[in-house]
Z-matrix of the N, CA and C atoms (Angstrom, degrees):
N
C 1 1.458
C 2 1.526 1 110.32
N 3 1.062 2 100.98 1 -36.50
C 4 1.607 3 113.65 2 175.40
C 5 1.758 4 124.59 3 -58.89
N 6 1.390 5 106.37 4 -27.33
C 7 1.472 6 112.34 5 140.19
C 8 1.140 7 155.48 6 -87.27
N 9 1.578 8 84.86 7 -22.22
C 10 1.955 9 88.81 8 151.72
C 11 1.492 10 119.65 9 -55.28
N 12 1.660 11 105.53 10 -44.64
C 13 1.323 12 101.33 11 -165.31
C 14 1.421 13 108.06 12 -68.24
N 15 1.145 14 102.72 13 -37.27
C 16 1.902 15 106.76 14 169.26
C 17 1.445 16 123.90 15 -19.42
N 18 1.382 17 95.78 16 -78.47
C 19 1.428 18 133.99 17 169.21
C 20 1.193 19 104.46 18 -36.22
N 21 1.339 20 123.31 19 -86.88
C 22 1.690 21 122.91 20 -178.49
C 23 1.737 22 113.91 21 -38.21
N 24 1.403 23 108.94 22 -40.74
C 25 1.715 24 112.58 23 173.07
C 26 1.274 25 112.32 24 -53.57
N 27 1.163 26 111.91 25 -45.16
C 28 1.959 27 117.36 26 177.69
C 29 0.969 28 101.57 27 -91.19
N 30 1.009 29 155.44 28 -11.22
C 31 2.006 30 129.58 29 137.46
C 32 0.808 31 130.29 30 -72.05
N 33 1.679 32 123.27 31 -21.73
C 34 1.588 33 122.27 32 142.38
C 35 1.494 34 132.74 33 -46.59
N 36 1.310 35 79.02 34 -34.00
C 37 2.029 36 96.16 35 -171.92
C 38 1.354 37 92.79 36 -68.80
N 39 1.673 38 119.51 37 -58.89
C 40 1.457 39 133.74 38 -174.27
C 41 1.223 40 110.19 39 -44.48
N 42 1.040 41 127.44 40 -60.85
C 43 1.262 42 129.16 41 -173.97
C 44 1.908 43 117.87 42 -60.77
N 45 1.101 44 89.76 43 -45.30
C 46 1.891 45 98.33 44 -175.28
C 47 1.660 46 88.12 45 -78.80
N 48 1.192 47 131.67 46 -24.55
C 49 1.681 48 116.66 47 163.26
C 50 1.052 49 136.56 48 -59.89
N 51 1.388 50 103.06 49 -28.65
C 52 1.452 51 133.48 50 -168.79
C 53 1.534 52 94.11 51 -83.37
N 54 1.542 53 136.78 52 -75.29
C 55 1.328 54 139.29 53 -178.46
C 56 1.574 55 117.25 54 -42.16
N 57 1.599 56 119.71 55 -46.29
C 58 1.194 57 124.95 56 157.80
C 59 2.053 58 128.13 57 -45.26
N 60 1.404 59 88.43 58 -37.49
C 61 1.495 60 84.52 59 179.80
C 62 1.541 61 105.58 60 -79.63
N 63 1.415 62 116.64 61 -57.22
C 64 1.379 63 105.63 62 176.13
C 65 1.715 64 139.19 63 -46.07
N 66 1.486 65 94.94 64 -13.00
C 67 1.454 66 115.02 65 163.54
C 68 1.143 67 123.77 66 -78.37
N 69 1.340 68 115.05 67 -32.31
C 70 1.971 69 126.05 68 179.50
C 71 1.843 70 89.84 69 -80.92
N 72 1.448 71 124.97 70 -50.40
C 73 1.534 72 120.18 71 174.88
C 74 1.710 73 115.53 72 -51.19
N 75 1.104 74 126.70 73 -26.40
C 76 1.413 75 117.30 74 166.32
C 77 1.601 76 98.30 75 -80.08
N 78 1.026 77 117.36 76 -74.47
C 79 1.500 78 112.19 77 -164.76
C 80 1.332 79 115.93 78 -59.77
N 81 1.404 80 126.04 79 -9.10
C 82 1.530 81 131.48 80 157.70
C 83 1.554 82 129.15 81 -32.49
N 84 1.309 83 115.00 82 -26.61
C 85 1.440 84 128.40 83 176.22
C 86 1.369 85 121.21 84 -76.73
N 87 1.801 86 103.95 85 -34.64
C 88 1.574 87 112.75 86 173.86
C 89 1.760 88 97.29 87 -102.77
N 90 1.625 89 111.01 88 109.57
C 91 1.581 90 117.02 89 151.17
C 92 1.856 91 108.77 90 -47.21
N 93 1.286 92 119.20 91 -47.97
C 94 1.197 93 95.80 92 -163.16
C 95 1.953 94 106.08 93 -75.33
N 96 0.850 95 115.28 94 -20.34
C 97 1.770 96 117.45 95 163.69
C 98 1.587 97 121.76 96 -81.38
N 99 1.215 98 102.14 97 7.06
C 100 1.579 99 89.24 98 -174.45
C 101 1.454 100 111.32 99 -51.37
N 102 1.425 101 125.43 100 -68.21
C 103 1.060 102 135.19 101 -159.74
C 104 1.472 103 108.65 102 -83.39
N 105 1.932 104 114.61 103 22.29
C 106 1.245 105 91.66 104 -175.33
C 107 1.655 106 117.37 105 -102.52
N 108 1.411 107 124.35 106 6.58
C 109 1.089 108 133.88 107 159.84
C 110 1.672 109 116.23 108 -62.18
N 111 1.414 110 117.17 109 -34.06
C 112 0.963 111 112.78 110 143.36
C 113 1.840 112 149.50 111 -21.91
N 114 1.047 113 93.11 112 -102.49
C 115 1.278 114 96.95 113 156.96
C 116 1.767 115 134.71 114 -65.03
N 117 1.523 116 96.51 115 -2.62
C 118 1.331 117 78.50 116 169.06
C 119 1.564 118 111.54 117 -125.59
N 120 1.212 119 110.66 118 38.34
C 121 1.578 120 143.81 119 146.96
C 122 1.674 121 94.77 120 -66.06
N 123 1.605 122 90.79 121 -89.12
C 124 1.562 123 96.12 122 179.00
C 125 1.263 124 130.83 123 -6.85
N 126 1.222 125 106.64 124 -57.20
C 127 1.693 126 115.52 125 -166.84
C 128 0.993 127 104.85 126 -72.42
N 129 1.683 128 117.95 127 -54.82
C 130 1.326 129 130.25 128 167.03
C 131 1.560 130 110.64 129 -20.84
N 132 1.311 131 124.95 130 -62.42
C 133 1.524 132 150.43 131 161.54
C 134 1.517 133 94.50 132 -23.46
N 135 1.282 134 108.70 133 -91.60
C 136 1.564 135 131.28 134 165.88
C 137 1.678 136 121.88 135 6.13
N 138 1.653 137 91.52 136 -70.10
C 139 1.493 138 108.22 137 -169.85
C 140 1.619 139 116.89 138 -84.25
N 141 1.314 140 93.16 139 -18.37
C 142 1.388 141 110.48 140 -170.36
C 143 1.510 142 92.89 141 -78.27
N 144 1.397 143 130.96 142 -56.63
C 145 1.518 144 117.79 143 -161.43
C 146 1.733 145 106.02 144 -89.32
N 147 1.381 146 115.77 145 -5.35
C 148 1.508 147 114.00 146 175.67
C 149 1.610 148 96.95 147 -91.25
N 150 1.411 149 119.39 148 17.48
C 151 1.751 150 118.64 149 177.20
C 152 1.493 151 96.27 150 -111.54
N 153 0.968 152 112.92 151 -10.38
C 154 2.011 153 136.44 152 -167.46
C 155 1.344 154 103.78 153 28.69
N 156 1.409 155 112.94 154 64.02
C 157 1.658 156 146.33 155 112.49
C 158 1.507 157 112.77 156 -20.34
N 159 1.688 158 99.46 157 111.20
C 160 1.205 159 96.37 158 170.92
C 161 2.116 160 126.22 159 -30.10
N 162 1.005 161 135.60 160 144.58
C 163 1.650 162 152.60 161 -178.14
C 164 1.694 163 100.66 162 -44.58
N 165 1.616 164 96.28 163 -48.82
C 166 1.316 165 106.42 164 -159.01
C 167 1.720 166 103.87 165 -82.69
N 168 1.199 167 112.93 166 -43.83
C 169 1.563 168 114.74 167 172.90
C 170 1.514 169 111.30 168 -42.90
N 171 1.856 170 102.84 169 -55.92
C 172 1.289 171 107.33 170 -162.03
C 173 1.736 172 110.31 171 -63.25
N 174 1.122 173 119.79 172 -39.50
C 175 1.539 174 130.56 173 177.80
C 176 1.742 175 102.01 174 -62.05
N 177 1.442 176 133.53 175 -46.69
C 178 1.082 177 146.90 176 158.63
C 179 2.409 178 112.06 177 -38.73
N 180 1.579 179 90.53 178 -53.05
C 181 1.583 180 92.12 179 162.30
C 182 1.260 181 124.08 180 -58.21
N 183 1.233 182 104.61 181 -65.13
C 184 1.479 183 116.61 182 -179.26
C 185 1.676 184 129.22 183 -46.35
N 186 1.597 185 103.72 184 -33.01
C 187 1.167 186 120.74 185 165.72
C 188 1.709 187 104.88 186 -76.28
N 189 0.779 188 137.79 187 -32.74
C 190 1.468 189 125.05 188 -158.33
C 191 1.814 190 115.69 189 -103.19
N 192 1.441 191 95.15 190 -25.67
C 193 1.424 192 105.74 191 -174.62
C 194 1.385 193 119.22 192 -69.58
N 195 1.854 194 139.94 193 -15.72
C 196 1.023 195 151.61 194 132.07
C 197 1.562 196 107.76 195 -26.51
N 198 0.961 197 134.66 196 -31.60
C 199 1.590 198 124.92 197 156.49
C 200 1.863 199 136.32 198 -83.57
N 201 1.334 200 93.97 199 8.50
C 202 1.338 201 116.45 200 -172.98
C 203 1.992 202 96.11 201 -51.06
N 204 0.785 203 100.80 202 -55.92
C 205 1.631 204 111.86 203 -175.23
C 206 1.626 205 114.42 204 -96.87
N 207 0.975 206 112.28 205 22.06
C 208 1.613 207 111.17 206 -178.79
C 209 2.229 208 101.92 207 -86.06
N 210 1.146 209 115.74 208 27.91
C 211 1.052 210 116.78 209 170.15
C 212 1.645 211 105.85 210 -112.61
N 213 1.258 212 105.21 211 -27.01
C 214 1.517 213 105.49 212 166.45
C 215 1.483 214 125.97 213 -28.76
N 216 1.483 215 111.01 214 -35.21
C 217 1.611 216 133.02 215 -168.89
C 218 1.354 217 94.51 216 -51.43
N 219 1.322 218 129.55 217 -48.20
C 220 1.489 219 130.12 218 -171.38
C 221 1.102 220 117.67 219 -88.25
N 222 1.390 221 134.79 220 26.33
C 223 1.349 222 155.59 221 -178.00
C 224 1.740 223 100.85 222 -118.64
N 225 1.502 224 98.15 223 123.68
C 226 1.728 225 119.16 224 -179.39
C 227 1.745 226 97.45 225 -59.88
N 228 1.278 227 123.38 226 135.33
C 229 1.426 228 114.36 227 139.11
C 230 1.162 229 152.19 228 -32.60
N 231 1.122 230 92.75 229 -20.10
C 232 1.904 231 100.98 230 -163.67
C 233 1.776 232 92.70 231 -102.10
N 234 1.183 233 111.53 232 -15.47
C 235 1.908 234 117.04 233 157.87
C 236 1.479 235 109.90 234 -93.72
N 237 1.405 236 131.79 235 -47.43
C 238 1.169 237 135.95 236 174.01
C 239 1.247 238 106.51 237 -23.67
N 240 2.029 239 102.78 238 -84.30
C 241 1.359 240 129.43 239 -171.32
C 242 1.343 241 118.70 240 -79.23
N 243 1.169 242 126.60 241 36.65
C 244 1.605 243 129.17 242 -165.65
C 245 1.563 244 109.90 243 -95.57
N 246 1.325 245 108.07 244 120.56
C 247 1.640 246 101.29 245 -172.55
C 248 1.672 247 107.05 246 -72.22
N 249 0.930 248 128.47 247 143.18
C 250 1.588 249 113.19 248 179.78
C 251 1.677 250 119.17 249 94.96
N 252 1.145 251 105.55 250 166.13
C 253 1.628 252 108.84 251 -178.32
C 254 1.346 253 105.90 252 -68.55
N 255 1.332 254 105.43 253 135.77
C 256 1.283 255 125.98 254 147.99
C 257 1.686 256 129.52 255 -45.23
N 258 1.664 257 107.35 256 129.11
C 259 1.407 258 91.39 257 -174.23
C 260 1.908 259 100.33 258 -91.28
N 261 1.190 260 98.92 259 164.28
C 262 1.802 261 109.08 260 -175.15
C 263 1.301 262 108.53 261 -44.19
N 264 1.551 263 125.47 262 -18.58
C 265 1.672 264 121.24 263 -173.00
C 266 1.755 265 97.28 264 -90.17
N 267 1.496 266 115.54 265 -27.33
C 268 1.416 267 103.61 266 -155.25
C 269 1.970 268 88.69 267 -98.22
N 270 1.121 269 113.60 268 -11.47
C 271 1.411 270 113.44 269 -162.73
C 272 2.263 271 88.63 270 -82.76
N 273 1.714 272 103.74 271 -40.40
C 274 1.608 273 94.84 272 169.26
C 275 0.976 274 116.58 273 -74.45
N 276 1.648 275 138.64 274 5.96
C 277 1.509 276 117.06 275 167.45
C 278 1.785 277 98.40 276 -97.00
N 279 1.726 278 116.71 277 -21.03
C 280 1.023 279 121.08 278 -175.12
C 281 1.641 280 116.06 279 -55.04
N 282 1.410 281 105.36 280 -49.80
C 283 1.343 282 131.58 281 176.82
C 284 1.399 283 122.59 282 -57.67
N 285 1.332 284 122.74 283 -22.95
C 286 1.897 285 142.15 284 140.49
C 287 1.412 286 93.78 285 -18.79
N 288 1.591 287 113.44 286 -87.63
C 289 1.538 288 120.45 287 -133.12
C 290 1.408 289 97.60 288 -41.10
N 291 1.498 290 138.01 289 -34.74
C 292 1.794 291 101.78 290 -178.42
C 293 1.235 292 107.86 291 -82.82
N 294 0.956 293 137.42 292 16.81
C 295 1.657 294 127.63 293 173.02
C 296 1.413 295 102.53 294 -100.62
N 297 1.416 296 140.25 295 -27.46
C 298 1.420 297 169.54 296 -139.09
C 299 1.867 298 80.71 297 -114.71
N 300 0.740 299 136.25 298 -61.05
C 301 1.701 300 145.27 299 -154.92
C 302 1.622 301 105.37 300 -81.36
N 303 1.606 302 106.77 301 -32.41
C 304 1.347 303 106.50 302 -177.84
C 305 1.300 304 119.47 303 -116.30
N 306 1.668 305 119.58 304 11.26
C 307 1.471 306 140.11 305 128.92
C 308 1.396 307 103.25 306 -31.86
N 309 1.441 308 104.44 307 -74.82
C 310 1.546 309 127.72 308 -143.12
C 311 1.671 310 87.78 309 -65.42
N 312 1.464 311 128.35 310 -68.21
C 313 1.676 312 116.03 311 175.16
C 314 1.231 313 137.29 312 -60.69
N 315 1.284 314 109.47 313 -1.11
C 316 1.544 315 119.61 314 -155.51
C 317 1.702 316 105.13 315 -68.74
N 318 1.735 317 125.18 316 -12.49
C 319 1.302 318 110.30 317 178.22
C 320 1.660 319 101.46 318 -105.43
N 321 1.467 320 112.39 319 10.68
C 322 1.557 321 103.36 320 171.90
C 323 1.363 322 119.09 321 -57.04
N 324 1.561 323 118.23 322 161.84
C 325 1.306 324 119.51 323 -146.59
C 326 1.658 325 91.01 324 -125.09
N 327 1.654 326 114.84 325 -62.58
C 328 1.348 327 144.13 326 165.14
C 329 1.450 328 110.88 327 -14.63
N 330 1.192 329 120.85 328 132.13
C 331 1.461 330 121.44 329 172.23
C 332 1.405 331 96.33 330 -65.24
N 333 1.604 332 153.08 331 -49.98
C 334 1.109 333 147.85 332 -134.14
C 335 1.899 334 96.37 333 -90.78
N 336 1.891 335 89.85 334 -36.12
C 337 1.832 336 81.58 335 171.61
C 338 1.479 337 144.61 336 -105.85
N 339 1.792 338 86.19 337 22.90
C 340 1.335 339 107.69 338 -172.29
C 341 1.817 340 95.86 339 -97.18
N 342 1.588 341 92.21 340 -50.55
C 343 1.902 342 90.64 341 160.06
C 344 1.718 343 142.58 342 -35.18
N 345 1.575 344 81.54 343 -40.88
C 346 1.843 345 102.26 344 178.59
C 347 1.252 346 97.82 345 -79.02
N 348 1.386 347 124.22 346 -46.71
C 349 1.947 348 105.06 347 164.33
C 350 1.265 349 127.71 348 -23.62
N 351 1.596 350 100.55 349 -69.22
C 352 1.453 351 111.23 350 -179.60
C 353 1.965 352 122.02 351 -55.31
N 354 1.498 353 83.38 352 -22.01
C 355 1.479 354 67.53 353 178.56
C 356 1.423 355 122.10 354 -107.21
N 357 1.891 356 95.44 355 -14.79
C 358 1.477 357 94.49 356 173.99
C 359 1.765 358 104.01 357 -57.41
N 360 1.600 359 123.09 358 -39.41
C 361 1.543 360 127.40 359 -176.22
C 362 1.045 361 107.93 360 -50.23
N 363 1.315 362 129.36 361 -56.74
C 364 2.091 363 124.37 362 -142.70
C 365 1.316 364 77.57 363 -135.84
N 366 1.307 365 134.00 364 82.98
C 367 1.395 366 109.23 365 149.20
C 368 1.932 367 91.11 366 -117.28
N 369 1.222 368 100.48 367 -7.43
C 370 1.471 369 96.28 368 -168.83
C 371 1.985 370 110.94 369 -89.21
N 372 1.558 371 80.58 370 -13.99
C 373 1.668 372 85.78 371 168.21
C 374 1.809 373 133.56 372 -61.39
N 375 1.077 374 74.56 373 170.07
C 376 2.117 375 65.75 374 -165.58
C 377 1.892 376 105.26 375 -132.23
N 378 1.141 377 91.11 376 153.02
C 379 1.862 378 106.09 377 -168.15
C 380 1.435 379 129.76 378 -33.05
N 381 1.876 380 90.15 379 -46.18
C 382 1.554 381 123.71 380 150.51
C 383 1.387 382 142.94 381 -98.28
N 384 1.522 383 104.62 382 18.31
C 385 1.191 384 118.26 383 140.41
C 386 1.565 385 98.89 384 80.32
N 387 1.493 386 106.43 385 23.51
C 388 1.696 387 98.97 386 162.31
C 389 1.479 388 111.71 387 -97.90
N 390 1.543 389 130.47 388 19.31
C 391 1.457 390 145.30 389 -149.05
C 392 2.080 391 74.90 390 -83.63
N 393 2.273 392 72.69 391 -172.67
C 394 1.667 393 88.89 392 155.80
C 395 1.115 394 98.32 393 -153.45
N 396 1.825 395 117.87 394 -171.96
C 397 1.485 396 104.76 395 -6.51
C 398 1.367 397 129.01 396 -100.64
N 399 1.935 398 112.16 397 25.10
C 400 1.425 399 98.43 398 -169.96
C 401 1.837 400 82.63 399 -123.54
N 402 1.217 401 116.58 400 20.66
C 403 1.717 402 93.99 401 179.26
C 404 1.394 403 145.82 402 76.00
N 405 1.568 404 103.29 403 -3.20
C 406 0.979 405 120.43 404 -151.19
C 407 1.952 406 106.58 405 -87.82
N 408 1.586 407 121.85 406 175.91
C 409 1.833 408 100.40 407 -161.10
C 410 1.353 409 84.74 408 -150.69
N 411 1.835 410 105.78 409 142.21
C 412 1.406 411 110.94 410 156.82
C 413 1.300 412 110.58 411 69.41
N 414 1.233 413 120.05 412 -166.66
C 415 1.651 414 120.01 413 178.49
C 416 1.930 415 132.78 414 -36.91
N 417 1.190 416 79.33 415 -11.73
C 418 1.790 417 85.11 416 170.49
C 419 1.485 418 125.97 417 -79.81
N 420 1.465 419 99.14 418 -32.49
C 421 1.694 420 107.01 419 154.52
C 422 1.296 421 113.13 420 -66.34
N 423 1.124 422 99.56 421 145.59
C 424 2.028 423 113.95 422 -175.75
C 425 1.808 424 101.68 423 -75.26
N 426 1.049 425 88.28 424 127.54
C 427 1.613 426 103.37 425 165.57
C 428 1.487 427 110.56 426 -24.01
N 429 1.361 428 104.45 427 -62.63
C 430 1.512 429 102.84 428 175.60
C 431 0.994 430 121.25 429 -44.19
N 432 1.043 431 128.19 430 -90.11
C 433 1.568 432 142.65 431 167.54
C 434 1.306 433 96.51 432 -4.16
N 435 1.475 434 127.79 433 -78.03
C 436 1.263 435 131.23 434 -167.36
C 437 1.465 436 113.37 435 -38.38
N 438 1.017 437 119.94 436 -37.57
C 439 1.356 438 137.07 437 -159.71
C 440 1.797 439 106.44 438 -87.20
N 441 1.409 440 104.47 439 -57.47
C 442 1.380 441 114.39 440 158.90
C 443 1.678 442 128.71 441 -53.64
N 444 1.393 443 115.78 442 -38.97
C 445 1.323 444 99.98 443 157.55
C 446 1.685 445 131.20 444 -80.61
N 447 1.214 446 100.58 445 -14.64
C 448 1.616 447 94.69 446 160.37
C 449 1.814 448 111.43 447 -69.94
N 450 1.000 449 126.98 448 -51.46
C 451 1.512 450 135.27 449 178.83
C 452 1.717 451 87.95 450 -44.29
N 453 1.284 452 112.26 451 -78.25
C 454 1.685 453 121.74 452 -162.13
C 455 1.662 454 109.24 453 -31.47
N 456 1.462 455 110.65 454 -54.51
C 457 1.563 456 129.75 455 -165.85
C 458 1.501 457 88.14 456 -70.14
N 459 1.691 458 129.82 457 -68.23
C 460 1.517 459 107.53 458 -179.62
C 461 0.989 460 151.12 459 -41.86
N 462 1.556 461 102.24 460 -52.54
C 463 1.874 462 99.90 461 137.72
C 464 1.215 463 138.00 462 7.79
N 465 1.857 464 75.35 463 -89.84
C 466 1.829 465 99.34 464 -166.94
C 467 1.279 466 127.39 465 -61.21
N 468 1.972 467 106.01 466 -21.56
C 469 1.194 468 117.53 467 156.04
C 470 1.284 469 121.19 468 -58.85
N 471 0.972 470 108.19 469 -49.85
C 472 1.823 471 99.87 470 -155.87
C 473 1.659 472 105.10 471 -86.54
N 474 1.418 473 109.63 472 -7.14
C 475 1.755 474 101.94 473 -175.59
C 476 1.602 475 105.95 474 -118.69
N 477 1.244 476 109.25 475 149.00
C 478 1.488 477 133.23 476 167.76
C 479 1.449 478 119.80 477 -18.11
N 480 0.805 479 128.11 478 84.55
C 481 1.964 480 121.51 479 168.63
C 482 1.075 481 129.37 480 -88.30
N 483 1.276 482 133.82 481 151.48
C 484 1.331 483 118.02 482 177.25
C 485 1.933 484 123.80 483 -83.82
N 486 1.521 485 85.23 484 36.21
C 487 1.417 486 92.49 485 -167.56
C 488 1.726 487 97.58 486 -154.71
N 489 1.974 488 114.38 487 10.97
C 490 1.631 489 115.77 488 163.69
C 491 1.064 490 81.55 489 169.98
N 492 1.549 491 90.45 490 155.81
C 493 1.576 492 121.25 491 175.92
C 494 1.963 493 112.41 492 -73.66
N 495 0.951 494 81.45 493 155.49
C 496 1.978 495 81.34 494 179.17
C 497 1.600 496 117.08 495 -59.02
N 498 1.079 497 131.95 496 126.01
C 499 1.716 498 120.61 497 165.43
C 500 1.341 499 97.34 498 -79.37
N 501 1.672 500 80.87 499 171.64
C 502 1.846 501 92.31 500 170.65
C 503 1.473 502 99.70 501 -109.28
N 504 1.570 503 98.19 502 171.72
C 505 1.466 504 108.24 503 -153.44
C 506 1.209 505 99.59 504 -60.12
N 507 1.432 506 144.64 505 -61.66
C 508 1.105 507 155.70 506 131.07
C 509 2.167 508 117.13 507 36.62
N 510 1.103 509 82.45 508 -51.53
C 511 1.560 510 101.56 509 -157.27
C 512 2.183 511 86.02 510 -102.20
N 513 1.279 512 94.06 511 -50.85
C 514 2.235 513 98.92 512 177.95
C 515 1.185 514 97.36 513 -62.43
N 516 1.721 515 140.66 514 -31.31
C 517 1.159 516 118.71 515 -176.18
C 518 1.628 517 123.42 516 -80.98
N 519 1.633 518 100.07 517 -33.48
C 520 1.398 519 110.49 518 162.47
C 521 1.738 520 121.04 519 -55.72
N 522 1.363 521 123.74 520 -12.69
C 523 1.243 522 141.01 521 166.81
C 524 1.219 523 110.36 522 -50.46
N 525 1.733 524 94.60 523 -75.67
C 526 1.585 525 135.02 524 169.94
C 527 1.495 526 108.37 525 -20.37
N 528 1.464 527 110.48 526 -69.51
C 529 1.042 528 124.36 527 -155.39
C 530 1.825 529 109.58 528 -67.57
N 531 2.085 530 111.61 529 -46.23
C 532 1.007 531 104.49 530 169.68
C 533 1.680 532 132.10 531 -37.37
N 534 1.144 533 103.26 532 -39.30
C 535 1.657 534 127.30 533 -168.82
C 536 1.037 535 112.35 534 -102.92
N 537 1.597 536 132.89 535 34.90
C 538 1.624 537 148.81 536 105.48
C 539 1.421 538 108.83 537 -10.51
N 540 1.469 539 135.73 538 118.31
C 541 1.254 540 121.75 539 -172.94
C 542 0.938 541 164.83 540 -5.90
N 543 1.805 542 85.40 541 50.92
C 544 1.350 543 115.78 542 156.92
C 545 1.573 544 116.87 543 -112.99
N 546 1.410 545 128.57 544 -24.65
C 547 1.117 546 137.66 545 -150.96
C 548 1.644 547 104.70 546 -154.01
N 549 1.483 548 110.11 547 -20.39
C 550 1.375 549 116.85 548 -171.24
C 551 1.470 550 108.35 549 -137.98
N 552 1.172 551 130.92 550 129.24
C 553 1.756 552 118.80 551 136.97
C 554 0.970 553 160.02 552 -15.91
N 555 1.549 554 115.65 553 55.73
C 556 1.303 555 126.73 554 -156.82
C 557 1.713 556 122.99 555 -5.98
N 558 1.605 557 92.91 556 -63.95
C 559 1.614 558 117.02 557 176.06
C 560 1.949 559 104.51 558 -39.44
N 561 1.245 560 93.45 559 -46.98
C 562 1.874 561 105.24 560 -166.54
C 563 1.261 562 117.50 561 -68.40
N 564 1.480 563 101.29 562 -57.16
C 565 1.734 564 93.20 563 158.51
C 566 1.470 565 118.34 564 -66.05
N 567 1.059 566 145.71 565 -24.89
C 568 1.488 567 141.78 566 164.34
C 569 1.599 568 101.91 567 -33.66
């Protein structure tokens, strides 16, 4: 029995290795994001068990949310990596990658990659429902998601882009805070 259980541990491992790498392979193109699936797993982790989310969900988040942006792949570089604002044509091909992301999962079977659907879809959605790409507000976005775009935006605040300098937490939380149900989940940022 003791090798079954083995066995099943290293296809767990395998598998959550497997989702992690393909997450560093989208974000592989931007140096300044490499490592940001990383940490914003973490938080994901973070927010999820200070919501006291079942153990198993939260380990289930944490694993899956490294694919949040794996639709990016179908996004040109020269929009990807663009220092500066986006003009309105490159920001609508920008605005693809979760529809592009939930192509790419849409025949997953796995609870962990049926999750990364959902969040690769609505993570870009917003509280009040001016998000994308379906618009949708409040409880109709998946928990996840919700949860993942708060993680995503903290991040993105506080680290280097090739399109702004890092804030300090200080100044990302005052962000945070504006976009209290407007942009965020009241409950989530709580």
């Amino acid at each position: 029995i003791s090798e079954l259980t083995q066995t099943q541990d290293d296809l767990l491992g395998a598998r959550a290795e497997a989702i992690h790498v393909l997450g560093v392979a989208c974000e592989y193109r931007d140096d300044d994001t490499a490592v940001h699936i990383k940490r914003m797993a973490l938080y994901t982790r973070i927010v999820a068990e200070n919501m006291g989310l079942d153990n198993s969900y939260v380990q289930l988040l944490e694993s899956a949310a490294p694919m949040h942006d794996i639709g990016k792949i179908g996004v040109p570089d020269s929009i990807l990596l663009k220092p500066g604002k986006l003009t309105p044509d490159e920001f609508r091909i920008m605005q693809q990658h979760p529809g592009i992301g939930a192509r790419i999962l849409s025949t997953a079977k796995s609870p962990m990659l049926r999750e990364a659907y959902d969040i690769a879809l609505y993570h870009h959605e917003k509280w009040d429902g001016t998000g994308y790409p379906k618009g949708i507000a409040g409880e109709e976005i998946p928990v996840s998601a919700r949860i993942v775009a708060l993680s995503d935006v903290f991040d993105a605040l506080t680290q280097k882009r090739c399109y702004k300098p890092a804030f300090s937490i200080e100044k990302s939380m005052g962000i945070i805070e504006e976009g209290i149900g407007k942009h965020f989940d009241p409950a989530i940022v709580e």
